[in-house]
N, C-alpha and C positions, 0 to 999 in steps of 0.2 A: 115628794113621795118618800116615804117612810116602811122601809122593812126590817122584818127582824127575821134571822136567819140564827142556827143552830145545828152544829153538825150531831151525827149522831154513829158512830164507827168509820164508815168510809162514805155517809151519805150526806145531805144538808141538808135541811127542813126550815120552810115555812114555817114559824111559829105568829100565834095570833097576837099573844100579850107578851112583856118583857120578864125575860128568865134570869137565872144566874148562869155564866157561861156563854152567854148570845151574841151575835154580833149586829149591831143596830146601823144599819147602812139608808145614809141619808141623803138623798138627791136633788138638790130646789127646794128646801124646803119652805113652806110658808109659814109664817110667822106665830101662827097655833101651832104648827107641829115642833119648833123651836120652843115655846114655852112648855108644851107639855111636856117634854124630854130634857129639859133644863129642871123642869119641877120633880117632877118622875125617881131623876138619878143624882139630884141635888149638883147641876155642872153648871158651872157661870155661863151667863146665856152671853158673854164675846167668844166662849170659845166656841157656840155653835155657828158663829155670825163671821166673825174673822174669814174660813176657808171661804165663805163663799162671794166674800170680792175675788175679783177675777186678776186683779194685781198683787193680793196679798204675798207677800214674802216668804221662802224657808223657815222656820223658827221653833222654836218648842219655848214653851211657856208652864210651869207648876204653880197647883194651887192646892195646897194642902196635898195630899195621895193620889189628885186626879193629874196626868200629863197630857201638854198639846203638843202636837208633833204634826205640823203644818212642810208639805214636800211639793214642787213643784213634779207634776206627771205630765209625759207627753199623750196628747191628743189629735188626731186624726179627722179631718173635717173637709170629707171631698168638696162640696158644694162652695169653699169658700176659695178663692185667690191664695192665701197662703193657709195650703192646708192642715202643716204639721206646724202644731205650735204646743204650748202649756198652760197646765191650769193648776191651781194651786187643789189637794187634797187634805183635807183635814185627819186625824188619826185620835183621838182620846181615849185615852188609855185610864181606864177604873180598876180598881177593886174587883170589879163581879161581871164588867163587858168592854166592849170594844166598841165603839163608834166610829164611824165614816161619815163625813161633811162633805159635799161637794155641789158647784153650782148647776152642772153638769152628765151626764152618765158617764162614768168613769173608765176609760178604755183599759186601766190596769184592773180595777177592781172586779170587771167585766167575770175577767179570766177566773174568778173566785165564788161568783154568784151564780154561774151556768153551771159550776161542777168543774171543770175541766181543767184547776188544779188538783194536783194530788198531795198526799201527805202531809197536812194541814189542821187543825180543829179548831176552833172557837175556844176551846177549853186553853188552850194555849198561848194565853193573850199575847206574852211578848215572842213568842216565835212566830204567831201570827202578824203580828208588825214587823217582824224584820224579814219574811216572805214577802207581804207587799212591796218591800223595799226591793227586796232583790226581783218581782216582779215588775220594777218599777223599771230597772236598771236594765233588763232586758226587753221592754218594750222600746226603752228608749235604743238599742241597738239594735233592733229588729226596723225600727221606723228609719235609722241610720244607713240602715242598708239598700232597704228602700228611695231613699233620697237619692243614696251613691247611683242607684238602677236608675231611675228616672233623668236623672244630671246625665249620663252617658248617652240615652235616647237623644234629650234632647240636645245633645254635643255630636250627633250623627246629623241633626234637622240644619243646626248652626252651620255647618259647612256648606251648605247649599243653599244657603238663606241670606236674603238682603232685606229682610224687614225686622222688627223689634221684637214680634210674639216671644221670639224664641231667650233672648236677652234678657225680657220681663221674669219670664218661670226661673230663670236661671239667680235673679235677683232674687223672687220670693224665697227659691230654695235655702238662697244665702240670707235671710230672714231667718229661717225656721231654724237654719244652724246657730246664727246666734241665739237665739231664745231655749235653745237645747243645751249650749255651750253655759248662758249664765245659769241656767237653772239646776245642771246636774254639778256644777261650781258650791251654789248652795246647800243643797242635798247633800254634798258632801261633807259642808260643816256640822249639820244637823248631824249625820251619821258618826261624825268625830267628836263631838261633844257627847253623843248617846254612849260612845264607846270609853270617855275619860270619866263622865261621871256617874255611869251607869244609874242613870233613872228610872226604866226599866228591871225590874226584875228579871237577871236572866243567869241560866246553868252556861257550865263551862261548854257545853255545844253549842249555846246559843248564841254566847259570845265567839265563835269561831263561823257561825253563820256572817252575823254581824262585819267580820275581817274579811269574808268572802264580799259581800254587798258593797263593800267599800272597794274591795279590788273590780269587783263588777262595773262600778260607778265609776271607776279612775278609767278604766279601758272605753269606757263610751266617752267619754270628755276627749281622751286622745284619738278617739274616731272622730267626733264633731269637730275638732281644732284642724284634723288633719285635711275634713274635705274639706273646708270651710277655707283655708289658706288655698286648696285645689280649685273649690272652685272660685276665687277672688280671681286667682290669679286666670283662668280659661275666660272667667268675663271680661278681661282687662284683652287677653287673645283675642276672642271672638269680636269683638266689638271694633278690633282692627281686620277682621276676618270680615265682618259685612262690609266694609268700607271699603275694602280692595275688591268685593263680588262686584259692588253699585262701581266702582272704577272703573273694571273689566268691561261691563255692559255697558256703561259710558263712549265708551275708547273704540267699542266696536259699533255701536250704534253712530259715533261720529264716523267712522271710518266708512262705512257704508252711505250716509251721506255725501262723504264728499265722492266717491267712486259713483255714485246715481248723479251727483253735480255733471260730470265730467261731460255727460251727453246730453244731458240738458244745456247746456254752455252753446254746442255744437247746434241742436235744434234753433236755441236764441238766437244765434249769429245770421244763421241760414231764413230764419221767420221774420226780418227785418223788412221792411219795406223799401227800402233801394236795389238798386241794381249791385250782383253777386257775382263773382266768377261762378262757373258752370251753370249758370240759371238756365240756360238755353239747350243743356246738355241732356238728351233724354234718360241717361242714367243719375244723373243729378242725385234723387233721392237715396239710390242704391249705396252710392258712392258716401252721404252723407251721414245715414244709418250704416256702413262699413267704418268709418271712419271713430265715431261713437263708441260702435264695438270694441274699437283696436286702442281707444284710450282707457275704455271700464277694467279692458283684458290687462294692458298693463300696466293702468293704477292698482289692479289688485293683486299682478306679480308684485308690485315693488311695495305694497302693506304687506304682504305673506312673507316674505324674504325678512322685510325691517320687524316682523311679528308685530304687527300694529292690530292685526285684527285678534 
């Protein structure tokens, strides 16, 4: 999918063809819509190909006045196992427009193509770049927080839990941390390098944007690092946590055994086929079921006393 979008005071417009000032936002594209747009704006058709491997790298790459500014974004993917992870965004930077590459629908970009950023234009190529960025920086702590909510829920289940569901999610989380962690690492070189060699075009506020994006990006790295050693370290707990629940239930299901033993013992003795004291006794039974009782009774004073059960 291929859009071209163009603000126009405080609004954004669908436009049909490609303008000067536009932002060309590209999603999946297929292999026509990469040549025409490579022919179209004269851009080397790797830099429209590059973002959309799913592994590709941070990086920025020049060719002649056009720049690539390739950023790992986090994404959001309930349906999968590990939901929060990244993708790589493409950024090309011209002369006359802005391009977006991605494999994907972009959960940062999102926020730019419904409206529901403000104080932005098209016309403003490199403060339009370094918005993404700092768009970028805040979803990724917005998803960071999310994670931390989720990890607590299920750190409330782990207490009361003797099976793995709970240990599994707690693993993927710490998945997604890393993949948060190496990629806003990256992002951050990219951002450092844009900031020493200034590739962009940019005024003295935009370069103080830019200072802000990078302290945005350093405070999510020190979120991700932080849960990320919290929750290592609560899986390393819990996982001694299910181990002592399956002991408890262990310990008492044995314990109960042997206290149901005790009269069962008494029955076998008495069910024997030889001749028994009191066999002839008509209370016999009463006596043998009393007797039963008075061992369950205090086998289970002397488990409660020793806390066995």
């Amino acid at each position: 999918m291929v859009e071209i979008l163009k603000t126009s005071g405080t609004s954004l417009n669908i436009v049909q063809e490609y303008e000067k000032d536009c932002w060309i936002n590209m999603v999946s594209p297929d292999e026509e819509d990469i040549k025409l747009i490579s022919q179209s704006l004269k851009i080397p058709h790797d830099f429209l190909t590059s973002p959309l491997d799913i592994d590709e790298r941070s990086r920025i790459e020049v060719d002649e006045k056009i720049v690539l500014v390739i950023i790992r974004t986090p994404h959001l993917d309930s349906e999968k196992p590990i939901q929060y992870t990244t993708v790589p965004l493409g950024i090309i930077y011209t002369e006359n427009a802005i391009i977006t590459v991605c494999s994907i629908k972009n959960d940062v970009l999102q926020a730019f193509a419904n409206g529901k950023m403000r104080g932005w234009s098209t016309n403003k190529r490199s403060r339009f770049v370094l918005q993404i960025f700092s768009r970028t920086a805040l979803v990724y702590l917005d998803y960071l927080k999310q994670i931390n909510k989720f990890t607590s829920q299920v750190e409330d289940k782990l207490q009361r839990s003797m099976k793995n569901e709970e240990l599994i999610d707690l693993l993927n989380f710490e998945k997604s941390l890393v993949y948060f962690t190496t990629s806003l690492r990256a992002n951050e070189l990219v951002m450092e390098r844009l900031q020493r060699n200034e590739l962009l075009k940019m005024y003295d506020e935009d370069k103080e944007i830019l200072e802000d994006v990078i302290t945005e990006n350093k405070q999510a790295i020190e979120m991700a690092n932080i849960y990320s050693n919290i929750l290592s370290g609560m899986m390393d707990a819990f996982a001694s946590v299910i181990s002592n629940n399956l002991n408890v239930v262990m310990k008492f299901l044995t314990s109960i055994t042997i206290i149901l033993t005790l009269p069962v013992l008494v029955a076998s003795i008495y069910g024997m086929n030889v001749k028994l004291p009191l066999q002839q006794w008509p209370h016999a039974f009463v006596f043998t079921m009393g007797c039963s009782l008075i061992l369950s009774v205090l086998g289970s004073i002397i488990f409660i006393k020793r806390k066995w059960f």
